[in-house]
C-alpha positions as CSV (number, residue, x, y, z in Angstrom):
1,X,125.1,70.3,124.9
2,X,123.4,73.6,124.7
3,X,118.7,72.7,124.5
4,X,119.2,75.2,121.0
5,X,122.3,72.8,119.9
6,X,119.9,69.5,120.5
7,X,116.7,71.2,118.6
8,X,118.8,72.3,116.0
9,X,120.1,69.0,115.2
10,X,117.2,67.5,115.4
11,X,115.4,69.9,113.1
12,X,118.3,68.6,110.4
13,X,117.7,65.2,111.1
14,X,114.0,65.5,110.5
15,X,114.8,67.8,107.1
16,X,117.4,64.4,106.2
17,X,114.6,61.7,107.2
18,X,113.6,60.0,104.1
19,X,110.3,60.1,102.8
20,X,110.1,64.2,103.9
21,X,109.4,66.8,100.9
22,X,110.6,69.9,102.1
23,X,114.5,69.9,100.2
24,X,113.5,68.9,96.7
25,X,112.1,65.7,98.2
26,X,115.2,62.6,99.1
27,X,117.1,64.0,96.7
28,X,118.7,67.3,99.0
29,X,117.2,65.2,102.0
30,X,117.8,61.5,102.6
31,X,120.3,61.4,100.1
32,X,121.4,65.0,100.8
33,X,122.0,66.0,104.4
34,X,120.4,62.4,105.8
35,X,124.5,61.1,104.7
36,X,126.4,60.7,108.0
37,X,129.4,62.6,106.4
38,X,127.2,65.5,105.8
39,X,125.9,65.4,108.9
40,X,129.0,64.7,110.6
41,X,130.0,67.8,109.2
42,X,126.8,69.7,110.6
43,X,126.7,68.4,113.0
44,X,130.4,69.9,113.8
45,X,129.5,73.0,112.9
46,X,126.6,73.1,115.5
47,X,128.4,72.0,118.2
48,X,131.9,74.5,117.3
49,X,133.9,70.8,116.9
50,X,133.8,70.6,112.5
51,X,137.2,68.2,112.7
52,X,135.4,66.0,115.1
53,X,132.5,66.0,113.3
54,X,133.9,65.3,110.1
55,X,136.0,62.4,111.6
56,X,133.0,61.1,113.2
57,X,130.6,61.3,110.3
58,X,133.2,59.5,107.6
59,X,133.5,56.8,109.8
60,X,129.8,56.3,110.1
61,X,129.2,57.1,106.7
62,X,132.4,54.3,106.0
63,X,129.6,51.4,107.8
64,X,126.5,52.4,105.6
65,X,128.5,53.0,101.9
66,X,127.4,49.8,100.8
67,X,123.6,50.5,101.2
68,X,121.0,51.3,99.2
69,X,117.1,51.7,99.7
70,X,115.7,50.3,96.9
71,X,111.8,51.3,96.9
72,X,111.9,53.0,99.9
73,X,112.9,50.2,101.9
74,X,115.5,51.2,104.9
75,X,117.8,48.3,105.7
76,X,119.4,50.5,108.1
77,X,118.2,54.3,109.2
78,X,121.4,55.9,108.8
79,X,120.1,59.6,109.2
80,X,119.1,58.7,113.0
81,X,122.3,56.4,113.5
82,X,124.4,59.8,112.5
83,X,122.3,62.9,113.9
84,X,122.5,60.8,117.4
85,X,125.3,59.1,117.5
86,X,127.8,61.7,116.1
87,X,126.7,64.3,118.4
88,X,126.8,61.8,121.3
89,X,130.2,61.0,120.1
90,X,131.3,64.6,119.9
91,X,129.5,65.8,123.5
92,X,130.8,63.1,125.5
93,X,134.4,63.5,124.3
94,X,135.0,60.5,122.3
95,X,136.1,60.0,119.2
96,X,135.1,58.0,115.4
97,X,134.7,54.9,117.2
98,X,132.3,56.0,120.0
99,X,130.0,57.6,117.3
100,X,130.6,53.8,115.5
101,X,129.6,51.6,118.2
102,X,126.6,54.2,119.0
103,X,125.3,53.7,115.2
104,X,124.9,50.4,115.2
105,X,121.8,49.6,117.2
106,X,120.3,53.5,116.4
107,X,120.0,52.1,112.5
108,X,118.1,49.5,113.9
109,X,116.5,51.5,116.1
110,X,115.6,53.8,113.1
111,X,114.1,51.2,111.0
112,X,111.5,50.1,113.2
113,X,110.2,53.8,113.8
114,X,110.4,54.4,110.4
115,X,108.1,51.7,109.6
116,X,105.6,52.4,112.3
117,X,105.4,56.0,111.1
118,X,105.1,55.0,107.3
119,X,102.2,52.9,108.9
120,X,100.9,55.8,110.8
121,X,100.9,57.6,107.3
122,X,99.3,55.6,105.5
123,X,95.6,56.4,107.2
124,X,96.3,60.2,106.0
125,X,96.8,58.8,102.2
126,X,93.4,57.3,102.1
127,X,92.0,60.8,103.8
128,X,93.8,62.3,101.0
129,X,92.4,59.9,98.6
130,X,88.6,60.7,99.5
131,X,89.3,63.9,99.4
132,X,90.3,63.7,95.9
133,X,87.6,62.5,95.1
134,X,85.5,65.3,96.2
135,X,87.5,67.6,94.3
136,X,88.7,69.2,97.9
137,X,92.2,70.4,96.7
138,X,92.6,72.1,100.3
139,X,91.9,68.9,102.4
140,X,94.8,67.1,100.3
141,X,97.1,70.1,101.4
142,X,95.8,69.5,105.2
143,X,96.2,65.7,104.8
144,X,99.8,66.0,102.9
145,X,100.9,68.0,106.0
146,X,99.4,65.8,108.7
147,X,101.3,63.2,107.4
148,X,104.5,64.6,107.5
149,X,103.7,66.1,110.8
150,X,104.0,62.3,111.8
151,X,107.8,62.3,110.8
152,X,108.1,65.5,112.2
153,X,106.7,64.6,115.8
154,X,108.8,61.6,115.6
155,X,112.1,62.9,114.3
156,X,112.6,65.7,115.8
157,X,111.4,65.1,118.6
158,X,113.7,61.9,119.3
159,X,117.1,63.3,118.4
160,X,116.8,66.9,120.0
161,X,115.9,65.1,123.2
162,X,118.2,62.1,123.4
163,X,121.0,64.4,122.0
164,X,120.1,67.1,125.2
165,X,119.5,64.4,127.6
166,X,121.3,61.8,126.4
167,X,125.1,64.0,126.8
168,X,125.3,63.8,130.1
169,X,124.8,59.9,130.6
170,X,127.4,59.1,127.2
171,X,129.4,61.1,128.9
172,X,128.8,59.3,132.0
173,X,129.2,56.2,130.9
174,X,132.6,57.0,129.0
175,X,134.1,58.4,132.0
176,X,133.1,55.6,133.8
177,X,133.8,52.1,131.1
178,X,137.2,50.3,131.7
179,X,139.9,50.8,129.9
180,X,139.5,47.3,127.9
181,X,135.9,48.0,126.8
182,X,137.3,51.2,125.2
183,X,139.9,49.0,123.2
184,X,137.1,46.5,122.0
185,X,135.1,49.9,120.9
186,X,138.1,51.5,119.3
187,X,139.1,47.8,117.4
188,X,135.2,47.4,116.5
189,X,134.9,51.0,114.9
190,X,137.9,50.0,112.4
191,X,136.6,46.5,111.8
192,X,133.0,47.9,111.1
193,X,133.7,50.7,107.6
194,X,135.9,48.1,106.2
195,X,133.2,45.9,106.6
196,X,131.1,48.9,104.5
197,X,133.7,48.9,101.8
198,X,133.7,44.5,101.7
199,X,129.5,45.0,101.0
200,X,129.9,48.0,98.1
201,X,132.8,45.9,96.2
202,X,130.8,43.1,96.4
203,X,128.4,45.1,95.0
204,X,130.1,46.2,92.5
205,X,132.6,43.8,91.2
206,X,131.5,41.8,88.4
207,X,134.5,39.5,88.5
208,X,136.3,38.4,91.2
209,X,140.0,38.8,89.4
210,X,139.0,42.9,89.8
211,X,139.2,42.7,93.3
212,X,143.2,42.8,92.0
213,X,142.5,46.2,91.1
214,X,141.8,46.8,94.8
215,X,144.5,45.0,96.0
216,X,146.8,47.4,93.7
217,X,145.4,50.7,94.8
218,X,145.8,49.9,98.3
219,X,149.7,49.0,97.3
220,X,150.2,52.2,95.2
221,X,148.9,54.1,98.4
222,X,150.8,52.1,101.0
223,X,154.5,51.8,98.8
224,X,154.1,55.4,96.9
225,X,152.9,57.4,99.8
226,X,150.4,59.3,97.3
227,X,147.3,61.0,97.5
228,X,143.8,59.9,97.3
229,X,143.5,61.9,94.3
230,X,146.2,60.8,92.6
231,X,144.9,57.6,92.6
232,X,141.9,59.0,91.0
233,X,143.2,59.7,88.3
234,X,146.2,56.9,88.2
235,X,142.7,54.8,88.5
236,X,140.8,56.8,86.3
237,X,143.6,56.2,83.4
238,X,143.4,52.5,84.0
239,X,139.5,52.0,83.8
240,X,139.8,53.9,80.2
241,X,142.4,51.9,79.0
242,X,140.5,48.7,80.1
243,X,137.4,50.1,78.9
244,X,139.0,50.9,75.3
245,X,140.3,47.9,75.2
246,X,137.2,45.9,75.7
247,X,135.0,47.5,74.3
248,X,136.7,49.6,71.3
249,X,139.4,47.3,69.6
250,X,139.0,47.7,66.1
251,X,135.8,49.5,66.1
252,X,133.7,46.7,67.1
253,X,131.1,46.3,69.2
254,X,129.7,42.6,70.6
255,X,125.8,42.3,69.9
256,X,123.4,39.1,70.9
257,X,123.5,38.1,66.8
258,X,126.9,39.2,66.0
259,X,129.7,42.0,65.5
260,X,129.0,45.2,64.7
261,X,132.3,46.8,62.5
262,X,132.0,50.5,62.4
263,X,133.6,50.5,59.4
264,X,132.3,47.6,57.3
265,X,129.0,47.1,58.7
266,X,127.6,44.1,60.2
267,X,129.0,40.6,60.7
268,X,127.0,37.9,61.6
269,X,127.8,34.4,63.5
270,X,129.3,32.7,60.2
271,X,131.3,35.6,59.1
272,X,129.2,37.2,56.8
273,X,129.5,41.2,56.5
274,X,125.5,42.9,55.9
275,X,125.5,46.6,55.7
């Protein structure tokens, strides 16, 4: 890997870091370009290898799907898991899984230097603070940019270097792992996004009979031979119907106190129509 390849990426992964301002805050950042598939695909780009890339970053992207930061809390820093390992991945000539098992211990990695910068920041808050008070509008400018100077120093600085120096050794240490070891990584990277998908339907299944409707899309796909997006829409077409059927039959909603009838007004719990 090229030193402009390794300070570009790293420059991306400090623009995807979360808590960083400069692409209308985490919403073109962390939840932007921090994704793994959208780095994956930068990533690609950078290095002239976009399939690999791609590949690379839906599979890591497959692991974290689940996640969520609620209050700025990181379970798992998937911008550094993805802007290393996916260029690791694609340098040293491996494939989805390498950038997989490489992900793993980088989120973790991530989260700890994430909180020990947040910490870091904190102290230029308070300057920020007293300066506010003395109506100094260009020391809260100089403190707002030493503190992302923190993420900065600490982003950047990581992935350009571990993805210039750190080719080489994955390389290295690709070439030189046994054949087994590559079979465990290869059976790990398939066992880890499904284990992604298992944490967002948990999430988002509100009874456990619609993990059916799971069950059926995977059976359309594997008896029909169709496309993703045709089970968009075959999906799409069933959540409606459900939806409608639920919600809509004869024009009546379910309330705490009763039924509302769009077309007679209100019943209560003994049967008693109100307009």
């Amino acid at each position: 890997m090229e030193l402009w390849q390794a300070l570009l990426i790293g420059l991306f992964a400090y623009l995807g870091r979360n808590q960083v301002p400069w692409l209308f805050g985490t919403t073109g950042g962390w939840y932007g370009i921090g994704r793994p598939l959208v780095a994956g695909l930068i990533c690609g780009v950078i290095l002239g290898d976009v399939t690999a890339g791609v590949l690379c970053g839906v599979a890591v992207q497959a692991i974290f799907i689940g996640q969520i930061t609620p209050g700025g809390a990181v379970p798992s820093d998937m911008n550094l898991a993805a802007y290393i390992g996916i260029p690791l991945a694609i340098a040293a000539g491996g494939g989805a899984e390498t950038a997989v098992a490489l992900a793993i211990p980088l989120g973790a990695l991530g989260v700890a230097l994430h909180n020990f910068t947040m910490t870091v920041q904190a102290a230029f808050s308070h300057r920020a603070d007293r300066c506010a008070e003395k109506a100094d509008a260009r020391g809260v400018r100089i403190s707002n940019v030493m503190g992302t100077s923190v993420s900065f120093l600490e982003r950047f600085f990581i992935v350009s270097l571990t993805c210039y120096f750190g080719a080489p050794f994955a390389e290295s240490l690709l070439a030189s792992l046994p054949a087994i070891v590559l079979e465990f990584l290869a059976v790990g990277g398939k066992m880890l996004p499904a284990l992604g998908f298992a944490i967002l339907l948990k999430q988002i299944l509100d009874e456990k009979w619609m993990i059916l409707l799971f069950i059926l899309g995977w059976v359309f796909m594997s008896s029909f031979n169709i496309t993703i997006t045709s089970l968009v829409f075959i999906a799409a077409s069933l959540s409606l119907i459900y939806v409608m059927a639920k919600y809509s039959k004869y024009g009546a909603v379910q309330t705490e106190n009763g039924t509302v009838n769009e077309s007679n007004g209100f019943k209560d719990e003994e049967g008693n129509y109100e307009e």
